[in-house]
N, C-alpha and C positions, 0 to 999 in steps of 0.2 A: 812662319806666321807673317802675312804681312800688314802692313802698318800705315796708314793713310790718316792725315789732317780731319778735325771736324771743326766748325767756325763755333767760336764758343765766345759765350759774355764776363769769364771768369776775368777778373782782373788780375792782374803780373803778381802786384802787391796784397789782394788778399789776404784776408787770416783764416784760414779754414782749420779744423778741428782735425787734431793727428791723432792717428789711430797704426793697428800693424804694416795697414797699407798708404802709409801718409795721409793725403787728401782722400776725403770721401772718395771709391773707386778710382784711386788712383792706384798705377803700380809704385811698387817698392824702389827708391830714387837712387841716385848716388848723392844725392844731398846730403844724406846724412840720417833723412827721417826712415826711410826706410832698408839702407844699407846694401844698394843691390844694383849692381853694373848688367847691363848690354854689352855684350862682346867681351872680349878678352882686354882691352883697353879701352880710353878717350877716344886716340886717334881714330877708332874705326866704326867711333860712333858719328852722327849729325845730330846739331839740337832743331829743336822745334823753333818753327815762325814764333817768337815772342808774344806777339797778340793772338797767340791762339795754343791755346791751353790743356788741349782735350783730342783724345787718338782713339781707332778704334782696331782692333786687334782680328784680324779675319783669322779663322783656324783653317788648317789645310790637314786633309786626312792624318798626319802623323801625329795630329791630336786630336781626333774625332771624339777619345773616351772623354775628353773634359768636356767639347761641345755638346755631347748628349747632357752631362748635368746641368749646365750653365744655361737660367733662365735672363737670356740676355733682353729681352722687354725689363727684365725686374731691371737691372742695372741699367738700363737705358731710364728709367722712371728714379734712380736711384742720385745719378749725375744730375737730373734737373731739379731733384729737389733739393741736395746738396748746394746748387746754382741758385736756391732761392727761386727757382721756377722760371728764369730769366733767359731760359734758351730760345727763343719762340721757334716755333716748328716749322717757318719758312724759312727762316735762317739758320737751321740744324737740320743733314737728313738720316733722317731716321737710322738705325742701328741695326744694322739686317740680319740676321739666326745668325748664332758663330760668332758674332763681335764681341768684342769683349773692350769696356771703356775705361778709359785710364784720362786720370787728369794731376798734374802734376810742372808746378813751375818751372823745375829743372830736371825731368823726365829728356834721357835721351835715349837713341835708338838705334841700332848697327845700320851701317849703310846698306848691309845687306836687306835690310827689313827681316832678318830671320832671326827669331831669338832663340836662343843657346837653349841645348838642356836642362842646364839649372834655373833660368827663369819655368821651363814647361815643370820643373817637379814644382817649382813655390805656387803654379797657379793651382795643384791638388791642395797644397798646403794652407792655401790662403782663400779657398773658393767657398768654405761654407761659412767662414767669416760674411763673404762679401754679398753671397745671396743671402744671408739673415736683413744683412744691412741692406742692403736695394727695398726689400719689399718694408723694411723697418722702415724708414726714410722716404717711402714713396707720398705716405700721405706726413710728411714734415712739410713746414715753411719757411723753414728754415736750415743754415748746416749746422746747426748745435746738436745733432739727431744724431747716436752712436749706437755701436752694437756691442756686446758684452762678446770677449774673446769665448774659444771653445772651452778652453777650461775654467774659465770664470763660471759658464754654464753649466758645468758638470758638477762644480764648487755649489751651487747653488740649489741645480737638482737634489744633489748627493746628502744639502743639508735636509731640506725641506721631507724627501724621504725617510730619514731617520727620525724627524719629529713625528711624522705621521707614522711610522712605525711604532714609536713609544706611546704615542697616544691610542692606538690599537691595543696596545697590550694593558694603559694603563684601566682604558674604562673595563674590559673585557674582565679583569678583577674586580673592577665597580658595580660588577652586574648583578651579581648575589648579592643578598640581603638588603635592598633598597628601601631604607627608612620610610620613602612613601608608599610601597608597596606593602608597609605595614600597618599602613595609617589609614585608618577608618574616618575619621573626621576630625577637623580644623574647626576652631573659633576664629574671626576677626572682629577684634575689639575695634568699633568706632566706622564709621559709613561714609569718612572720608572720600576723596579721589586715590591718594596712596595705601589704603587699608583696603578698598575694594580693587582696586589693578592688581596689589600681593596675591588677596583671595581669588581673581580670576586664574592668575597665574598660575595657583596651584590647582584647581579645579581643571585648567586645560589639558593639565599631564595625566590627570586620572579620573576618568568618568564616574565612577560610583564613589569616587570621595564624596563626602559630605562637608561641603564650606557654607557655614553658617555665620552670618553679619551681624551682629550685637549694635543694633541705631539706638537713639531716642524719637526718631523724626516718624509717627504714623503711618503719615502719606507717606514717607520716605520708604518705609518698612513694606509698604504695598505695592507701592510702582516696583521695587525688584523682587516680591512676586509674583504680581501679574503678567507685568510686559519687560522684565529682566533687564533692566535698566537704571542705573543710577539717575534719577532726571535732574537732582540737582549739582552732583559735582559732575558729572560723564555724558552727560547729554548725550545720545547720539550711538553710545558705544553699546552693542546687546553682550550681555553675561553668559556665560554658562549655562545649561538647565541645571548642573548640579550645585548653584550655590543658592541660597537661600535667605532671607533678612525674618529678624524676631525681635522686640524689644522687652522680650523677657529673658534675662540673665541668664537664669538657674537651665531656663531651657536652652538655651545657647550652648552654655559650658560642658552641659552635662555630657558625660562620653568622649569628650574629646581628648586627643591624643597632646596638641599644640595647640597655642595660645597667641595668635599674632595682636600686638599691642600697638593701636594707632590710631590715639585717643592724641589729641596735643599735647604738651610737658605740662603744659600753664593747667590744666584741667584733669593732667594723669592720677594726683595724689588723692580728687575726692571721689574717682571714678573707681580706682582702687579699693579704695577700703570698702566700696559700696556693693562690691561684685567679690570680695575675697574668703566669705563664707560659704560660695559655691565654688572657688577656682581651689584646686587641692594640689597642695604643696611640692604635687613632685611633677604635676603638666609645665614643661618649661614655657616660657615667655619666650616670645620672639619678637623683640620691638625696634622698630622702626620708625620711632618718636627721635623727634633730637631736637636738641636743646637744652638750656637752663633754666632749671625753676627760679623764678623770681623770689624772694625773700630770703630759702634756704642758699640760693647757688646752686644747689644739686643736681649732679648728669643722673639719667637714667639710671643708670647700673645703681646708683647710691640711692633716687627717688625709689621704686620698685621695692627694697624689703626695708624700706623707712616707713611707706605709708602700708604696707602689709603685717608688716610686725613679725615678720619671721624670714629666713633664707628663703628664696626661689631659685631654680636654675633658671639662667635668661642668657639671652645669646642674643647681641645688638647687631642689626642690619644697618648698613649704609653705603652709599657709593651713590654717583650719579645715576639717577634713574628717574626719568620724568613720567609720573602716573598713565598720561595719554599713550607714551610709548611702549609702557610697559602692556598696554590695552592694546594695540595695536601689533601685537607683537614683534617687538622690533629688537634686533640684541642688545642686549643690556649687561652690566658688572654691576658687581656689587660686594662686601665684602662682611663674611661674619666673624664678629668680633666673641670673642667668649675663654675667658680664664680656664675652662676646661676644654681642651683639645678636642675629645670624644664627641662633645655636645655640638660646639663648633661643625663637627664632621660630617652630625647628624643632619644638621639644619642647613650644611651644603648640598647634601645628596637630596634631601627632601625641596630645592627650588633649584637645583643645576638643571638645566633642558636645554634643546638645540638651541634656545635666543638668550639663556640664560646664566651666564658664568657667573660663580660664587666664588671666591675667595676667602681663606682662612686667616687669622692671624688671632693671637693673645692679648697685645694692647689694646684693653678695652676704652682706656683711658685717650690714646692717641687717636683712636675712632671715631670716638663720642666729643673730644675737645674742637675737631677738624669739622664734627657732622653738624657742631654748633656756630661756633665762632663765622663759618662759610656765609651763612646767612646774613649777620651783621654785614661780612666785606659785600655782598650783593646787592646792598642797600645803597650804600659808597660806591659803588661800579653803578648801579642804576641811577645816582645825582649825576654822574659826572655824561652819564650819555644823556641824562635829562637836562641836562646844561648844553649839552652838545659843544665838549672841550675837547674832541679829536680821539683819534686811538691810541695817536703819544702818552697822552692821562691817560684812559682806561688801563690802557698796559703795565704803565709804570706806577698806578693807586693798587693794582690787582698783585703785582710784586710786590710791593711793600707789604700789602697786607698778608700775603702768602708769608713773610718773613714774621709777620708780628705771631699771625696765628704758632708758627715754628715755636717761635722763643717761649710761650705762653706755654704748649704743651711741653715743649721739652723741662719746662721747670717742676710742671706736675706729673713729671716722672714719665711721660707717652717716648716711644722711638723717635730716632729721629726719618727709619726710613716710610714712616706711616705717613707721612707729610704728603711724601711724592706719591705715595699710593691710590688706588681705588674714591678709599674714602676721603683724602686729603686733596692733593691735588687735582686728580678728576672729579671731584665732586663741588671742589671752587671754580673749575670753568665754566660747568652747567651750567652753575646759579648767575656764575655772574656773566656771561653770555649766553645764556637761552632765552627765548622769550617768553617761555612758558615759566620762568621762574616767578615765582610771587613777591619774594623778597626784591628782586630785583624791578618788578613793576613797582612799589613804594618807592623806591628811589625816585627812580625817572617821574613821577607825577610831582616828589617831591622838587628833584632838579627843576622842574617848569612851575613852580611857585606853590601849589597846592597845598594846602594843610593837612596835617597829619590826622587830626578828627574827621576831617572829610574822607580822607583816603579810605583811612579804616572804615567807616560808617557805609560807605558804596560797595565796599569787599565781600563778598560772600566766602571766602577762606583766609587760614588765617597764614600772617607774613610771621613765624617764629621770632624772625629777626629783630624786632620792633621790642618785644619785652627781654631779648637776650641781651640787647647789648648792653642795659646798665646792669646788669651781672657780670657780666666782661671788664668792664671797669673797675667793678669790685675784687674780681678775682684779679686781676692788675696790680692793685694796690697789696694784695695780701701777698702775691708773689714776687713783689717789687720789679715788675715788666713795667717798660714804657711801651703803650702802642697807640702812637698819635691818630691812626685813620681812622680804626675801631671808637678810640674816645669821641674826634672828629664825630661819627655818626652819633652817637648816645647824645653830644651838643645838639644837634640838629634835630634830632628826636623830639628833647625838650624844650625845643624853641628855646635856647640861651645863643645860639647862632642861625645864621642862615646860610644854605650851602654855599653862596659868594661868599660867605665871609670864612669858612670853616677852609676855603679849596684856599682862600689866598691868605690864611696863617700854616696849614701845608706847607705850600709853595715853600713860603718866607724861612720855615727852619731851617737851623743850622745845616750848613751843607758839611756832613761827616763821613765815614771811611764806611764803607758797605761789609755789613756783619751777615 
């Protein structure tokens, strides 16, 4: 093979990124990085011109079988972007079929230009490395650009086939008996933006369901049946033909199989008792309300057979899930919470769909503490960008409070690994960075001076957060938690501080050991 100089921009001392074959397209050295001599010794090797860094390897018929594989444009495009693009093409000449490009600080080469057999087996052994990487690296700007060894790939294939193999096998038993495929029609309590995106959602998986919307709002009740459209929370978005709006109860409820519940907290308890001599005792609830009732304190799970006066089965939704996107259909998690596994299982199968993963779990307590308290920390994340104090604060007000919310559930008996979950942890970065979060717009109006009567008063939905957090504090007090961020907001709420004053008593606490 023989072996001629190309004028190159690398510099002597560069740092380039090693790999099996040292530098980007380089061969295997005696350096040390790649462990791989020319000739039988030194002596009968010559090194390269020092400022010039880069060879190009001509095949001569007793290796034609490599030249056929070997897309030597790829590696020729593969060295210049490794170079950072720095070759220019009147100072480099081109790399002609058969070259093969090596770059290497202390690359040397037999005087004969011929290289041994053992280099011609490593270039079979090292050649599908190196065209992954050529054409990987061509569109790089940099040399931080690497290719995953062959067995790294096969390690990766080998996994990725096996989950997709189990997940074959796993819906493939999922397919008989599908709870919606037994369900003739859906109630959705309350004409929401998140009560009506649930209800399209399940209206899109099955045409002849019957999803029917329980409003108080006339017009409201009319525009989504004439022109299928929420006009006052979804502007914009058309519905189903199979869902429907009534504000009569009895006609709503009647027949239905499931009960989606997505009325507010603050208004769940009168709405209840008002519709619970047509809703029968064994249609489970699916509510996707959160928060705390003001006066009592009470989560869902505990509001639901307080203000019904008898058991319900009810199975709690939560997770990140912004109403617009769930309209839009865009993939979403979420997770059902419910002390009976079965029920739980039920109300999975009945909302899983291609955009739509459900998750199970039994803490109903940990679901409901996390689908609460998030909103409060969203309020504190939305002063602190409405102050506009960097993303050092956001970061570090949205960790602390992720810790408060922790301590808070874990005392009221919740898991500790529901925190990091669906409903927990992804359901506090939503709120407290999306834009579409409502709690987190009260914030930021708040953080720019605005008062809290006015806020609410221009709102057309409502922010949970604003009546949960002096519940929070109560439930603070009764469980003996300290959570200064959470209180922090409840101050500010009530106008006994102003968010300058509540960020720089923050600040000012004691600096302690991280729990």
């Amino acid at each position: 093979m023989m072996i001629r100089p190309l004028p190159s921009a690398v510099h002597p001392n560069s740092s380039q990124p090693q790999g099996a074959l040292g530098n980007r397209g380089a061969w295997p050295s005696p350096s040390g990085r790649g462990q791989w001599k020319c000739g039988s010794n030194r002596s009968n090797c010559k090194y390269a011109h020092q400022t010039s860094r880069a060879f190009a390897v001509r095949t001569e018929p007793a290796v034609q079988a490599f030249k056929a594989t070997l897309d030597a444009d790829a590696v020729s495009a593969s060295l210049t972007a490794s170079n950072g693009g720095s070759l220019e093409a009147a100072a480099r000449p081109p790399v002609a079929e058969g070259e093969f490009v090596l770059s290497d600080p202390d690359d040397v080469v037999p005087e004969s230009g011929i290289l041994c057999d053992e280099a011609l087996r490593n270039l079979d052994e090292y050649r599908r490395v190196e065209a992954y990487s050529a054409i990987a690296s061509s569109s790089a700007h940099n040399s931080s650009v690497f290719a995953y060894s062959p067995a790294q790939r096969n390690q990766i294939r080998e996994s990725w086939d096996a989950l997709m193999r189990w997940s074959k096998v796993f819906r493939t038993r999922k397919l008989a008996g599908s709870p919606l495929e037994a369900a003739k029609k859906i109630v959705v309590f309350g004409g929401g933006s998140f009560g009506t995106a649930m209800g399209c959602a399940l209206a899109r998986q099955k045409s002849d369901l019957e999803v029917v919307l329980l409003v108080r709002d006339p017009y409201l009740c009319k525009d989504i049946n004439t022109i299928h459209e929420n006009t006052r929370y979804l502007k914009g978005f058309q519905m189903p033909p199979n869902v429907r709006a009534t504000t009569l109860a009895g006609e709503a409820i009647a027949g239905a199989q499931y009960a989606v519940h997505a009325v507010p907290v603050q208004s769940s308890r009168a709405f209840l008792q008002g519709i619970k001599e047509y809703l029968s005792p064994s249609v489970p609830i699916i509510c996707v309300s959160k928060g705390l009732e003001v006066g009592s304190g009470q989560m869902m799970s505990e509001l639901i057979p307080s203000a019904l006066e008898r058991k319900q089965p009810a199975v709690f939704l939560s997770g990140p899930s912004f109403a617009r996107e769930v309209m839009q259909n865009r993939p979403t998690g979420v997770v059902a919470a419910c002390k009976d596994g079965d029920l739980a299982k039920t109300v999975q199968g009945l909302f899983a769909s291609p955009t739509m993963r459900v998750n199970m779990t039994t803490d109903v307590v940990g679901v409901e503490i996390c689908g609460a308290l998030k909103n409060v920390l969203a309020i504190a994340a939305g002063i602190v960008q409405g102050m506009d104090l960097g993303n050092n604060a956001l970061a570090a007000l949205v960790a602390q409070g992720c810790s408060e919310i922790r301590w808070l559930s874990e005392k009221m008996g919740a898991k500790p690994t529901t925190m990091s979950g669906l409903s927990g942890l992804g359901d506090i970065m939503l709120t407290c960075y999306g834009d579409l979060s409502r709690n987190r717009s009260v914030g930021i109006r708040l953080g720019r001076g605005e008062k809290l009567e006015d806020i609410v008063a221009s709102s057309s939905q409502v922010a949970e957060g604003v009546a949960t957090a002096a519940v929070v504090v109560g439930l603070a007090r009764k469980y003996r938690v300290s959570l200064p961020v959470l209180t922090a907001v409840a101050q500010v709420l009530d106008n006994n501080l102003t968010a300058h004053e509540a960020v720089f008593h923050i600040m000012n606490l004691p600096q302690i050991e991280e729990a």
